[in-house]
N, C-alpha and C positions, 0 to 999 in steps of 0.2 A: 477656402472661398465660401461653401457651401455654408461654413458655420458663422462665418464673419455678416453673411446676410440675414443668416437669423436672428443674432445678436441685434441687430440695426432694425430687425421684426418686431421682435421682444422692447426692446426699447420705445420704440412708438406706439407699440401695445400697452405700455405700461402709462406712460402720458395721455394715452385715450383713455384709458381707465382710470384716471384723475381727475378727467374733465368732464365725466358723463357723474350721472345719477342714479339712484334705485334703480331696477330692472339692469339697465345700461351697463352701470360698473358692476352689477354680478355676473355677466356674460363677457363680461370683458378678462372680469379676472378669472375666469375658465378658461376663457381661450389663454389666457395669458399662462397657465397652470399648465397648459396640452401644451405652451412654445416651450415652455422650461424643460419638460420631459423630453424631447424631442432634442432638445440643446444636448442632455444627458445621455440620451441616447447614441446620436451621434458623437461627442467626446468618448462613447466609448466603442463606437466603431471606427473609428480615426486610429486608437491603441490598439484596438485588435488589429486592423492592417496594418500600422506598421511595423506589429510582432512579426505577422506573414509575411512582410516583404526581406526583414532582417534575418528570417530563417531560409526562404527562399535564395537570397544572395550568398550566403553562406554555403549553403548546398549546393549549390551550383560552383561555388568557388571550390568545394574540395572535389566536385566530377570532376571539371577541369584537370585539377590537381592530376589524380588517379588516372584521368585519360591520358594526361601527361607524360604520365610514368609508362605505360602499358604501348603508346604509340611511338615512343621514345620523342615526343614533340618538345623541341628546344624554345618556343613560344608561350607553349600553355605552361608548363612547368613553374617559371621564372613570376608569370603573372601573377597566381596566389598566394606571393608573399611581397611586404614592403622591403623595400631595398636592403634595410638594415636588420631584418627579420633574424632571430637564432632559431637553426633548424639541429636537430640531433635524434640521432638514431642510434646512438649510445655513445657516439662519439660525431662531435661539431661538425656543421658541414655549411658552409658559407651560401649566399643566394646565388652569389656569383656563379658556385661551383655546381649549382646542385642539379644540374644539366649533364654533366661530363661522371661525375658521382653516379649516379641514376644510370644513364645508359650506358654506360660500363660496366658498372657490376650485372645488370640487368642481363647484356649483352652474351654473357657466361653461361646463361640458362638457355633451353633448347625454347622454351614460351616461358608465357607470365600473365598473370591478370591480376587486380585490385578491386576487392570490390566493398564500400564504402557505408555500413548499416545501420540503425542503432543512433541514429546524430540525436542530440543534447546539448540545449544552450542554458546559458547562466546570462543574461543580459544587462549592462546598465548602462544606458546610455550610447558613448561609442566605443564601450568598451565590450567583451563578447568573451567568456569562456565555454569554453567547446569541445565534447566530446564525440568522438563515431568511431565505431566498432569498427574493425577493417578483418576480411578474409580474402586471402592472397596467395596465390602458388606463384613462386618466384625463384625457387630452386629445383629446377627440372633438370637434371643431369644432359648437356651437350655432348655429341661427338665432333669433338673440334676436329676429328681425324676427317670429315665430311666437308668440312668448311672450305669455300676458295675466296680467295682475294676479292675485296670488295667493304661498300657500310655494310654494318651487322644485318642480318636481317634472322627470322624468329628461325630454329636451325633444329638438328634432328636431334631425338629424344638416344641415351646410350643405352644401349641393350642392358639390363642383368640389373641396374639401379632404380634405387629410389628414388621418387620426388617428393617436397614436402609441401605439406597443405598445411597451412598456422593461419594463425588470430591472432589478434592484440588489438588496441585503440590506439588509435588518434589523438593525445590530447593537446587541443589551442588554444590559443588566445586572442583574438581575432581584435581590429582595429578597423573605423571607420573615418575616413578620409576623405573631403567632397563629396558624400555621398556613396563612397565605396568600400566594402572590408572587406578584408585581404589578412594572412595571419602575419603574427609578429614575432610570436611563439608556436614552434612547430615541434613536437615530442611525439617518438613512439616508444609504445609500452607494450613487449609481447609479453601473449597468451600462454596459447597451447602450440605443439607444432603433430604433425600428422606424418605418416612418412607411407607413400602408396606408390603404388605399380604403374608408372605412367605411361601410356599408349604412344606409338610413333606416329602420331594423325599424319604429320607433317611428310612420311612416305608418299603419303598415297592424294590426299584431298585438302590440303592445308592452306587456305589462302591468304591468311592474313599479313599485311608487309610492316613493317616499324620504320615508317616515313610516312608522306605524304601521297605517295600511291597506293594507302589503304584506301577499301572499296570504302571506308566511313567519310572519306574524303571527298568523295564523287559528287559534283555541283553540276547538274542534275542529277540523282541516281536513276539507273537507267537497267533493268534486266540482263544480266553478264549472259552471254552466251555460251555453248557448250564449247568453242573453241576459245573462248577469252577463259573460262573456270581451267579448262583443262593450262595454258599457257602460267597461267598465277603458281595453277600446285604442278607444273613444274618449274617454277621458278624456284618452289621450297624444299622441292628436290636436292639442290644445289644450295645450300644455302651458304652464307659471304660471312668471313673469319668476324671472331671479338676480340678486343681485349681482355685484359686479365688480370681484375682490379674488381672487389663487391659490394655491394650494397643491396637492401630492402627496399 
């Protein structure tokens, strides 16, 4: 809008500097020099934000993702890809699927987290190739011997084992549609993997649930009290069986 008024500026600026004379048409075509630069300018603050806004949405479309993953949310998960999108993690996994995939394999591990770094895009248009680093603990050795009936929820770490800490990337391919991108193409590419001594936090202080009664959930968030903190990490105490089925 903003540029469309200048244009219509510019323009009448330009037929008054046609219609004047000496002194006249030299200030006219100053100003008319200071409207063109300004046109220039903003055409290229129009492109610089809609770099930012296409990086922005993007980024926010793989937290999603990754909170997805990590909260086991059957919602966000599904959302950052288009219907028909190909996902693979070395072997295919439908959009349909990639909910039950996910918090299955996930399910197996006593925690998990995703964490998302490094994003790089290749832009043209509505098309978006896309890279981010990802560091991930998602093989935390479970005592399924601990588990009782019940949804999965984040469970106890096995004595004497390791857990592994890895890397790898992300790579997308991202599509824009009415105004939204979403991937189309969904690849990972591991790293390195790490293999460390993992703590049973989950004993003692572990609060986090993999539903929608995590405390991230809470509308309003509201200061937990020593008896609501204590009731959570004994809930993790206990924690409720998985399947036994994997994935990343």
């Amino acid at each position: 809008m903003l540029r469309a008024i200048l244009g219509i500026v510019i323009v009448v600026a330009t037929a008054a500097a046609c219609s004047r004379g000496g002194n006249d048409t030299g200030n006219a075509a100053a100003d008319l020099a200071a409207l063109r630069a300004l046109d220039a300018k903003l055409t290229k603050l129009e492109a610089d934000v809609a770099s930012m806004a296409t990086y922005q949405a993007i980024w926010d479309n793989e937290l999603n993702y990754t909170r997805g993953l990590d909260r086991h949310d059957p919602a966000l998960m599904p959302k950052s890809f288009w219907p028909e999108a190909s996902i693979s993690y070395g072997s295919p996994v439908k959009v349909a699927d990639i909910v039950s995939y996910a918090n299955d394999g996930h399910s197996n591990s006593a925690a998990h987290q995703h964490h998302v770094t490094g994003l790089t895009l290749d832009v043209d248009g509505n098309t978006a190739h896309e890279e981010g680093y990802i560091l991930y603990s998602s093989d935390m050795p479970r005592n399924k011997a601990l588990d009782t009936p019940g949804q999965p929820t984040p469970g106890r770490a096995l004595a004497g084992k390791l857990a592994t800490l890895g890397t790898g990337r992300y790579e997308n391919r991202y599509e824009r549609r009415d105004g939204t991108w979403r991937m189309i193409v969904h690849e990972y590419t591991h790293d390195i993997s790490m293999m460390l001594q993992p703590v049973d936090l989950c004993a003692t202080a572990c609060l986090g649930r993999w539903d929608r009664s995590d405390i991230s959930y809470l509308r309003p968030l509201i200061p937990l009290t020593a008896e609501q903190r204590a009731a959570r990490a004994e809930q993790s105490r206990s924690p409720h069986a998985a399947p036994a089925t994997g994935a990343r």
